[in-house]
Every structure is written in structure tokens, then in C-alpha cells.
ZAMAR-686352 format. One line per field, with one value per atom (N, C-alpha, C): residue in three letters; x, y, z. Coordinates in Angstrom, 1 decimal, padded with zeros to 4 digits. Each point is the difference from the previous one (the first is absolute). Layout:
BEGIN
resn	(ALA | ...);
u	(X | ...);
v	(Y | ...);
w	(Z | ...);
END
This chain:
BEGIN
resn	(UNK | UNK | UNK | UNK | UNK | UNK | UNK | UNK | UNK | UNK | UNK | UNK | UNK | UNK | UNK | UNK | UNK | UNK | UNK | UNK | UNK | UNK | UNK | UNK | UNK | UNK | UNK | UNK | UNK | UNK | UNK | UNK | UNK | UNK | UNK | UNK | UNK | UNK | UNK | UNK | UNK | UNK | UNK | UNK | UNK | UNK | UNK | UNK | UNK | UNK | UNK | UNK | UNK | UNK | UNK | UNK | UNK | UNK | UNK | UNK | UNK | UNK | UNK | UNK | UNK | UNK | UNK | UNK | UNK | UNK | UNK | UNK | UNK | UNK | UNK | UNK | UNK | UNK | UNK | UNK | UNK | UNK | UNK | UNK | UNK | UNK | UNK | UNK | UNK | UNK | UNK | UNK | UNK | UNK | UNK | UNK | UNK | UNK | UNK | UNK | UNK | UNK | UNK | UNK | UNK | UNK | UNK | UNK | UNK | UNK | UNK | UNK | UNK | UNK | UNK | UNK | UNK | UNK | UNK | UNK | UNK | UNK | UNK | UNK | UNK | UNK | UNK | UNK | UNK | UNK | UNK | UNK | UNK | UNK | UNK | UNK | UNK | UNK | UNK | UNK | UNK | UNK | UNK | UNK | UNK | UNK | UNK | UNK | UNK | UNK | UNK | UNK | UNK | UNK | UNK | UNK | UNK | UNK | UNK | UNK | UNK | UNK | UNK | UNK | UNK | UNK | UNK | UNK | UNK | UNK | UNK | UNK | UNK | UNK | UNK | UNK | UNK | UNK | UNK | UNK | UNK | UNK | UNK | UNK | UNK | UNK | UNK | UNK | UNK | UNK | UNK | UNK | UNK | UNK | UNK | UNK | UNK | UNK);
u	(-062.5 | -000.5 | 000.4 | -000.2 | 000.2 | 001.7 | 000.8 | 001.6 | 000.0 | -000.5 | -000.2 | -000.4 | -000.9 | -000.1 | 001.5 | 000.8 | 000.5 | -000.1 | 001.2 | -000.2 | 000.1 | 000.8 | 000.2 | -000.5 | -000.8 | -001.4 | -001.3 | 000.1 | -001.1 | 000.3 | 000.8 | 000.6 | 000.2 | 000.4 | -000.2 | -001.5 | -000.9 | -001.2 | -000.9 | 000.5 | -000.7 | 000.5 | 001.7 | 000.3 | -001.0 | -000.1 | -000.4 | -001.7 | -001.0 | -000.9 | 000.0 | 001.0 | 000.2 | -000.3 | 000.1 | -000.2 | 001.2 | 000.4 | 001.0 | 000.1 | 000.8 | 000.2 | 001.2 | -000.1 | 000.9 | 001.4 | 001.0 | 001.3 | -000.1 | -001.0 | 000.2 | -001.8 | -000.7 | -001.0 | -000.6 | 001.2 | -000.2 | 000.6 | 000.7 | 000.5 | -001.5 | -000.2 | -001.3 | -001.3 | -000.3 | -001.2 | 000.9 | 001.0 | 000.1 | -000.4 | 000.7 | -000.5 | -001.0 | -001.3 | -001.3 | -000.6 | 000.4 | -001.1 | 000.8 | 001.4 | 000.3 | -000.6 | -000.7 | -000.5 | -001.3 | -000.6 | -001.6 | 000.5 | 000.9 | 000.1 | 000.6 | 001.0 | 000.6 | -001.5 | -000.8 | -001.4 | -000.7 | 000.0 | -001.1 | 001.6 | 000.9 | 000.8 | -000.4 | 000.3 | -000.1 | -001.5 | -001.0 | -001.2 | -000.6 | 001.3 | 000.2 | -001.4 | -000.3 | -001.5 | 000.6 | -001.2 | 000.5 | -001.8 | 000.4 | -000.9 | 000.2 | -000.7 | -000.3 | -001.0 | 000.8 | -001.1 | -000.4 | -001.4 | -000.7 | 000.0 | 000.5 | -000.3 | 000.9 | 000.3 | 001.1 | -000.7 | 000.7 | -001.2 | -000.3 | 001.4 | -000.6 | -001.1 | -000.1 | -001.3 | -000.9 | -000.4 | -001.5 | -001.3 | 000.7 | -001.4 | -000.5 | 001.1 | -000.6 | -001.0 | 000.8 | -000.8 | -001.3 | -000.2 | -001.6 | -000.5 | 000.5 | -000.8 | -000.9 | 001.3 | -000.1 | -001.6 | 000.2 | -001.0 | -001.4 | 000.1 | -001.2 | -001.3 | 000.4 | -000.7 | -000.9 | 000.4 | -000.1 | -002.0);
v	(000.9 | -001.4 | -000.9 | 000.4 | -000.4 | -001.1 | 001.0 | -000.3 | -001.3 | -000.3 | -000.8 | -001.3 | -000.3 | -001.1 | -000.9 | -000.4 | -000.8 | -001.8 | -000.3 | -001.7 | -000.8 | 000.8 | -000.9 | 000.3 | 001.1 | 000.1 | -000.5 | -000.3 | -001.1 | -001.4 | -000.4 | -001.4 | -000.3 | 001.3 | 000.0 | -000.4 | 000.8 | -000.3 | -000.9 | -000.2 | -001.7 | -000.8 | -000.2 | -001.2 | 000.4 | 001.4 | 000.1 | -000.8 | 000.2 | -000.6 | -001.4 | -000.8 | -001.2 | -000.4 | 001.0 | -000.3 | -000.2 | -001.0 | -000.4 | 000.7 | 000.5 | 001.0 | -000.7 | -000.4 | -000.2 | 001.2 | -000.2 | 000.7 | 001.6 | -000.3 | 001.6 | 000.6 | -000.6 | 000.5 | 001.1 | 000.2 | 001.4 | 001.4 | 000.0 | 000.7 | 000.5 | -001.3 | 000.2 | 000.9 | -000.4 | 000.2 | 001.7 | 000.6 | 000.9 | 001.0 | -000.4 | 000.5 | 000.4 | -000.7 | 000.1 | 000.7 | 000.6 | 000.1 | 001.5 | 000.4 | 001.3 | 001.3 | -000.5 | 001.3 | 000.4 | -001.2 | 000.2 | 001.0 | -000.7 | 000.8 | 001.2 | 000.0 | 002.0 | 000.6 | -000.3 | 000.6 | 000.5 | -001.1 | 000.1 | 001.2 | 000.1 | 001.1 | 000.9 | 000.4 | 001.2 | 000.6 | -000.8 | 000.4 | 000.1 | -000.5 | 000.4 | -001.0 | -001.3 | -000.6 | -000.4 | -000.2 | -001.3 | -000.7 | -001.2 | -001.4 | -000.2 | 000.9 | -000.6 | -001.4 | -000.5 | -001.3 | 000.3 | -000.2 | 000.7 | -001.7 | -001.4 | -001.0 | -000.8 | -000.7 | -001.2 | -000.9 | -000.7 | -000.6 | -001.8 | -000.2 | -001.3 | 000.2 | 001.4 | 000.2 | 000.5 | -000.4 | 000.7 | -000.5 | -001.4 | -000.4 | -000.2 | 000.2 | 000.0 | 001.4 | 000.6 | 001.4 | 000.2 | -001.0 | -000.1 | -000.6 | -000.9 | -000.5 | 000.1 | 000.8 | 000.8 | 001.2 | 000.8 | 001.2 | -000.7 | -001.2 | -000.9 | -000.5 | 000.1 | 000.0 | 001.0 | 001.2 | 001.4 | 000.2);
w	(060.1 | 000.3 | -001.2 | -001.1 | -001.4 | 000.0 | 000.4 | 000.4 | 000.9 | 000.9 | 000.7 | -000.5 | -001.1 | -000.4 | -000.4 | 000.5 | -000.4 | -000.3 | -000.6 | -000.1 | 001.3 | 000.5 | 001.6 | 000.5 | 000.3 | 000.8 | -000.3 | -001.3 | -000.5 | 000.5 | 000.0 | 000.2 | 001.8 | 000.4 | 001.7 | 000.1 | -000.3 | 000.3 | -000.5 | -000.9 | -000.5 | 000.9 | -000.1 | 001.4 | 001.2 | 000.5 | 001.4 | 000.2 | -001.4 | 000.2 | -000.7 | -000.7 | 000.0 | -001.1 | -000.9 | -001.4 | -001.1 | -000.6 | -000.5 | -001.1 | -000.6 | -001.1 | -001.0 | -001.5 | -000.8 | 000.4 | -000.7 | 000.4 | -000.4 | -001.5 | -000.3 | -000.3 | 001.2 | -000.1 | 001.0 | 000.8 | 000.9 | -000.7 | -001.1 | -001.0 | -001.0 | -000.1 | -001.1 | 000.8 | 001.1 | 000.9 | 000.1 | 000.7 | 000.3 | -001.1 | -001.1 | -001.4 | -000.1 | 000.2 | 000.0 | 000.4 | 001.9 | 000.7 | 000.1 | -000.7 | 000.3 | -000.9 | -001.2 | -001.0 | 001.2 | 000.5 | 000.8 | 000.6 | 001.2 | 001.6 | -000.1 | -001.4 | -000.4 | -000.2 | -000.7 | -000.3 | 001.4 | 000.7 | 001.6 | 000.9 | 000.1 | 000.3 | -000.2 | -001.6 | -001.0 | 000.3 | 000.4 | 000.2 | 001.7 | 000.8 | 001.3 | 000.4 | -000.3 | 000.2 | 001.4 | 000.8 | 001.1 | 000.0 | 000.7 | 000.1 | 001.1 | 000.5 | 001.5 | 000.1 | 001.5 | 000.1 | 001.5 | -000.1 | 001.4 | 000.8 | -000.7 | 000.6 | -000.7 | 001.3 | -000.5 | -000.9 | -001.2 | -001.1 | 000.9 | 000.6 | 001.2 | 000.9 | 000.6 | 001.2 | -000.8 | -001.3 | -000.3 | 000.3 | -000.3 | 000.4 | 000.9 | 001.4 | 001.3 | 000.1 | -000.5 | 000.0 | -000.5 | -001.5 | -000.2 | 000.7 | 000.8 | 000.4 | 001.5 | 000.8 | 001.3 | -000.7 | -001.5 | 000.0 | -000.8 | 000.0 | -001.1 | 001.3 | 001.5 | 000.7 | 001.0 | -001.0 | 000.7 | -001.0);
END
């Protein structure tokens, strides 16, 4: 997974959610987030998400009447 962090894939996904990025700040960010995510590999973690973090609050709010 670690391999995968690249700069253009940083910069793909910033353009994709609309976030403007200086020229060599998808270089810099990749840098960063790859010692973490070799770690969460190496330790085989996963993060599951049992709920979309946009539908939560429908969700509290659907079980707040129970």
C-alpha cells in the first residue's frame, strides 16, 4: 500500500475533491502520509467505517427516537 502513495495520486485526488494544491505540494504531502500508511500495512490494521460520515446524523437521529 505504502508503494502506492504517489505525487500524482496525491494531486489526482486533491483536483478530484477540489482542492488546489501549490506545484510541489503533492510531493511534500506524499512524503508525509507514507512512513504512517507503511506502519498501518506492516501492522496489517484496517478502519473500518460501519457509516458513511455524511449519513450520521441521519442515523442519530432516526435511533434518538427509539
Amino acid at each position: 500500500m505504502p508503494d502506492d502513495i504517489l505525487p500524482e495520486r496525491v494531486a489526482t485526488l486533491a483536483k478530484a475533491a477540489r482542492v488546489a494544491l501549490p506545484p510541489d505540494a503533492a510531493a511534500r504531502i506524499a512524503g508525509a502520509v507514507t512512513p504512517m500508511l507503511a506502519r498501518f500495512a506492516a501492522a496489517d490494521i484496517a478502519l473500518p467505517l460501519e457509516i458513511e460520515p455524511s449519513t450520521f446524523v441521519a442515523a442519530q437521529r432516526k435511533d434518538a427516537g427509539r
